[in-house]
N, C-alpha and C positions, 0 to 999 in steps of 0.2 A: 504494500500500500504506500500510492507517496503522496504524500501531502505540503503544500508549499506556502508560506508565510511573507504575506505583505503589511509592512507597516507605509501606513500613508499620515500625510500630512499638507492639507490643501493644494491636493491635487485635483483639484475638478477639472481640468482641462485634458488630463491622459488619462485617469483612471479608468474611466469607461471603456477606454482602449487597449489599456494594460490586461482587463478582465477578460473582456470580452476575448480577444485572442490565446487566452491560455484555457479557458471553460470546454474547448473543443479539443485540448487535447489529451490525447486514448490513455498514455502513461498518468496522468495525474488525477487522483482519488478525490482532493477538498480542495480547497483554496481558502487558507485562511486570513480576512481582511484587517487588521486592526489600525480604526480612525486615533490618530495620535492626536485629539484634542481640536480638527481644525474649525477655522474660523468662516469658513467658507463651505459649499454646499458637496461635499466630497462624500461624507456619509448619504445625504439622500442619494446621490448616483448610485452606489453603493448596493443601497437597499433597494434601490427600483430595478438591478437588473437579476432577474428570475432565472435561476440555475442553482439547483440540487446541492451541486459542488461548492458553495460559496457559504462560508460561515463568515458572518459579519459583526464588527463586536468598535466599540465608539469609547474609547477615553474622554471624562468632562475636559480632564486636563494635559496640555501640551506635555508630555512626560521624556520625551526624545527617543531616537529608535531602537536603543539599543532596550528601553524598558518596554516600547512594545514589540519587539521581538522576543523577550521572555514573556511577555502577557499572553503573546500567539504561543508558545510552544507550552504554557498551559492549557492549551484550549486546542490543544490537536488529537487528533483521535487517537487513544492508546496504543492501538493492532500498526499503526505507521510505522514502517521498515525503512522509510528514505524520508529525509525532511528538507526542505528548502528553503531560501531565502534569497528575495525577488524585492526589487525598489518598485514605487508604483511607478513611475512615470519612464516607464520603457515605451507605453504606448502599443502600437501595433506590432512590435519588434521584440514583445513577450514572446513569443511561439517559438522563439529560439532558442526558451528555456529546454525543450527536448534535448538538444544535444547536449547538454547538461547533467541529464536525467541516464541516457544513456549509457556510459562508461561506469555507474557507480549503479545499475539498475543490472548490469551485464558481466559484473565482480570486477571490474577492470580495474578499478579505483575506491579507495573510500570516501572521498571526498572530490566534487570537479568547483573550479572556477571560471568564469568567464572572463575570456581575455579579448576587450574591445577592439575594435579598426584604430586607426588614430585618428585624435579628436580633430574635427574638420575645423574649428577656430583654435586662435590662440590663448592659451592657458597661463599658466606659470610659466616658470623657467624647469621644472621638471625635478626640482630640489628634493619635493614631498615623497615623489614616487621613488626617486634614487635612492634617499632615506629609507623608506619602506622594503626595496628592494636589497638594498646592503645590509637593513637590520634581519632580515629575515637571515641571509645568507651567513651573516657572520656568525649566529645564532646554530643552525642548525647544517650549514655545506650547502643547504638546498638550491638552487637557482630558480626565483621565481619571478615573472613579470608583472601579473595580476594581481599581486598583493592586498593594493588598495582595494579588490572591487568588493563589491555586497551583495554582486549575483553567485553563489552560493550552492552544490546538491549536497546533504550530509548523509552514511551510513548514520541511521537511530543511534547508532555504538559510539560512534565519535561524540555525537553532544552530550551523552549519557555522561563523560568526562570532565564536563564545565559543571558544577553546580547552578550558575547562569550565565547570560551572556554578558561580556563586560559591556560597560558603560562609557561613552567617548568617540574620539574620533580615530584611536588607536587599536580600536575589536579588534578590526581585521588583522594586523599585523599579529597581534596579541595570541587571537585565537589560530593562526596559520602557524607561528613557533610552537605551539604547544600542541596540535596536533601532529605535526611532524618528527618531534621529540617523544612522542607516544608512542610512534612507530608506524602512523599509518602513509598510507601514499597518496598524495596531491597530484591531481592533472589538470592542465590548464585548457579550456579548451575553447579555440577561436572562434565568438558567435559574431553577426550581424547587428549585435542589440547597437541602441541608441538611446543617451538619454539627457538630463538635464547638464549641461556642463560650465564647471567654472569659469569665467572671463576673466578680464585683465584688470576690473575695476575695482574700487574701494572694496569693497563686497567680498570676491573675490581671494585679493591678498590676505584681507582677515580673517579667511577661510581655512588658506591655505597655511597662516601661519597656525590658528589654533592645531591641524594637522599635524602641523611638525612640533609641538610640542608634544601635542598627545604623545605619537609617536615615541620620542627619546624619553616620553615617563615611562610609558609600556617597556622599553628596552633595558630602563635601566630595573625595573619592576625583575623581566623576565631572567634576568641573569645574576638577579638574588636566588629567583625559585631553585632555576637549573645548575646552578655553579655542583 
């Protein structure tokens, strides 16, 4: 059974589209929604599109993703062998979660991540992801390029090892070291997705720096555990 987990947060503009393209596909058992509090009409969409598969669940308050991504992995169905984790705002270019699903649904892997096209505007200077990519490596030998992302398949077995998911902008890094270190195998695997992306603006940099600090707390966090 696989069941896959979206936390949203005023997304009324993709969500409908995020849904709708993944409800049609044959590998995926639920989809679980959790509204992170927004301010905007993202729950009503939500609730008005009619499919089996869709368990929909509304925080009063903004709580960030990483608390509803353990609120969703409360509320997924026990009998679930694979679990996922999906941003809303992929839009029409969810359905590439499949290949995702595939490698870790087929023993190949325990865990797959999605590793983007390159981003069609200009971003950072690449600082955040080199970060991410060297902590990981330094950490465990691993060579990984998708560190950063939040598209996500998990073996049941591997989350069973977090008591929850960390909180920050540092998860991903966090939880990629430590599953590694666990012993299980990572595979990256190249989708088509598309989604909201950082720019070069105020916004932006303060994005990217809260990133990089997460990060090097995570790091220095991770190599107290592991030493």
């Amino acid at each position: 059974m696989v069941s896959i987990i979206i936390p949203a947060y005023n997304e009324k503009d993709k969500i409908f589209y995020t849904l709708n393209n993944i409800v049609e596909v044959d590998e995926i058992d639920e989809i679980v929604v959790v509204d992170d509090g927004s301010s905007d009409n993202t729950f009503e969409i939500i609730k008005n599109i009619k499919n089996d598969k869709i368990k929909a669940f509304r925080l009063e308050k903004n709580k960030g993703k990483g608390y509803a991504l353990n609120y969703g992995l409360k509320n997924v169905n026990k009998n679930a062998d694979i679990i996922g984790f999906l941003d809303a705002d992929l839009g029409k270019t969810s359905s590439e979660v499949v290949k995702l699903i595939k490698p870790v649904l087929d023993n190949q892997a325990d865990v797959s991540i999605a590793k983007f096209p390159p981003a069609k505007k200009k971003g950072g200077m690449g600082f955040v992801k080199r970060l991410a990519k060297e902590s990981v490596y330094e950490m465990t030998g691993k060579e990984l390029d998708a560190t950063l992302s939040g598209q996500r398949i998990f073996k049941k077995e591997v989350l069973e090892k977090f008591d929850e998911i960390p909180y920050g902008y540092g998860v991903e890094v966090g939880m990629t070291i430590d599953i590694l270190k666990h012993g299980y195998k990572i595979v990256e695997v190249l989708v088509d997705m598309i989604h909201s992306e950082t720019g070069r603006d105020l916004k932006g940099f303060i994005h990217r720096g809260k990133q990089y600090y997460h990060i090097k707390k995570v790091l220095r966090i991770k190599k107290k555990e592991w030493r």
